[in-house]
LOLUMDREN-293874 format. One line per 8 residues: number of its first residue (from 0); for each residue x, y, z of C-alpha. Coordinates in nm, 3 decimals, padded with zeros to 5 digits, always signed. Layout:
<nodes>
NUM = X Y Z; ... $
</nodes>
This chain:
<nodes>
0 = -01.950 +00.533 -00.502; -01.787 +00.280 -00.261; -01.999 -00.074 -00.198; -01.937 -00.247 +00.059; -01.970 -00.703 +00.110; -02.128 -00.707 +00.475; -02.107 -01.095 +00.639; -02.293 -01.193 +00.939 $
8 = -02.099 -01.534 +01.036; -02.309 -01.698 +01.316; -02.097 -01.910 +01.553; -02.003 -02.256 +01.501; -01.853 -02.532 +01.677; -01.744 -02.726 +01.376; -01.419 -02.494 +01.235; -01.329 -02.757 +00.967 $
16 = -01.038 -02.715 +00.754; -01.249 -02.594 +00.472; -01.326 -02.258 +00.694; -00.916 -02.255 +00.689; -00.924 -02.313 +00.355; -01.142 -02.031 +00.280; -00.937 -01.803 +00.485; -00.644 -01.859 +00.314 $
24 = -00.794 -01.811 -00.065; -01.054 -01.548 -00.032; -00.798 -01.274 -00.127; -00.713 -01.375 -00.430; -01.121 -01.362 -00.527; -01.141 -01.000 -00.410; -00.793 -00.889 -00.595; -00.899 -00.883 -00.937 $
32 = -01.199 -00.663 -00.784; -01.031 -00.398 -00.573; -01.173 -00.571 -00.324; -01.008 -00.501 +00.041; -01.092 -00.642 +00.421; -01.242 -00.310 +00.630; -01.336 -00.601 +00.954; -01.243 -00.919 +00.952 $
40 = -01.178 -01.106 +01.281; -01.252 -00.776 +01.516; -01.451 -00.823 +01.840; -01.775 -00.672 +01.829; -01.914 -00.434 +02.092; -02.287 -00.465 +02.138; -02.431 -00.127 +02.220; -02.818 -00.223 +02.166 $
48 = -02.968 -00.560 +02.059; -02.766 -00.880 +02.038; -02.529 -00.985 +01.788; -02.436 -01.385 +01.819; -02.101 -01.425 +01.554; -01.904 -01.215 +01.349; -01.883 -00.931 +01.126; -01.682 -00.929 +00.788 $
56 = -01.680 -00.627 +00.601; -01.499 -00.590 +00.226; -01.480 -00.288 +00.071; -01.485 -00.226 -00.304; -01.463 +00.050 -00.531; -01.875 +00.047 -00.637; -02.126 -00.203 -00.623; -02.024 -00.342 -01.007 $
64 = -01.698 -00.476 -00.825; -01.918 -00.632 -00.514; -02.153 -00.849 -00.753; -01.844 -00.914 -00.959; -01.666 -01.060 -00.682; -01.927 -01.222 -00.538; -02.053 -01.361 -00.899; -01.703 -01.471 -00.964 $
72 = -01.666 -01.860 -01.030; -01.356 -01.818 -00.844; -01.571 -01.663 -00.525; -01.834 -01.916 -00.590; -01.616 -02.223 -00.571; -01.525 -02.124 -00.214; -01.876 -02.039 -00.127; -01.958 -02.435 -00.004 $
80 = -01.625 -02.405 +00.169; -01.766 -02.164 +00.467; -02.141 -02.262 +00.359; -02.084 -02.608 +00.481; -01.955 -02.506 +00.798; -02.070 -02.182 +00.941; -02.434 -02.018 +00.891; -02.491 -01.630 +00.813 $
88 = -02.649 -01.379 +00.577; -02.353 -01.179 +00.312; -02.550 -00.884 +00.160; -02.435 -00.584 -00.049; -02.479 -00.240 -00.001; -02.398 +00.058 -00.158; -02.234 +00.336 -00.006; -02.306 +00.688 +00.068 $
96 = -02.169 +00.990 -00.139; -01.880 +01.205 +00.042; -02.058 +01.472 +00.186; -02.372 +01.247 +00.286; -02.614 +01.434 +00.526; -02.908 +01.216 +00.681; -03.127 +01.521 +00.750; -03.206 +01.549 +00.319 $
104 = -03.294 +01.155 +00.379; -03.529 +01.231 +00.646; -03.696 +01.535 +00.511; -03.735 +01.283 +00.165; -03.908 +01.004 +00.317; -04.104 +01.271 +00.570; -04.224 +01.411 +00.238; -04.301 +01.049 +00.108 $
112 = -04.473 +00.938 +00.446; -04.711 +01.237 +00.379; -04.758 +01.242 +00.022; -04.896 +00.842 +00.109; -05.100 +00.947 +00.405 $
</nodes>
């Protein structure tokens, strides 16, 4: 099942070099991972809420690919690169199965919700 590297960049005045930097080498972290850019750079359109900054999303073949990456010493040297310079949150997430239907989701956790009650 696919997994998915979400970043939530907050905005920042200070675009250093190292963001650049960063830029220029994440690819060749994510390679050796399957590891490919789904939104990187795209303008977001807020619908509901507020969303200051960015959105990155990297897609990977399961989620055993998405900690590799991400527990890679090659990903983790450029970590301090963007750290340094630009705030956020970078979960992973797991994907859904082809053929996904939220209705069996919410009659499992209505079933939970009672079972609890």
């Amino acid at each position: 099942m696919n997994a998915y590297a979400i970043g939530h960049l907050l905005p920042s005045a200070d675009l250093d070099d190292e963001i650049f930097v960063y830029m220029e080498r994440i690819q060749s972290t994510l390679d050796p991972f399957g590891g490919r850019f789904l939104v990187h750079g795209a303008s977001v359109e807020v619908r509901e809420g507020e969303w200051p900054g960015a959105l990155v999303i990297i897609g990977f073949p399961g989620m055993d690919e998405a900690r590799g990456w991400y527990e890679s010493e090659a990903y983790q040297e450029l970590v301090p690169l963007r750290t340094r310079h630009m705030a956020g949150d970078v979960v992973l997430v797991e994907g859904v199965a082809p053929g996904y239907d939220a209705s069996v989701t919410a009659d499992r956790l209505r079933r939970e919700q009672a079972a609890v009650g």
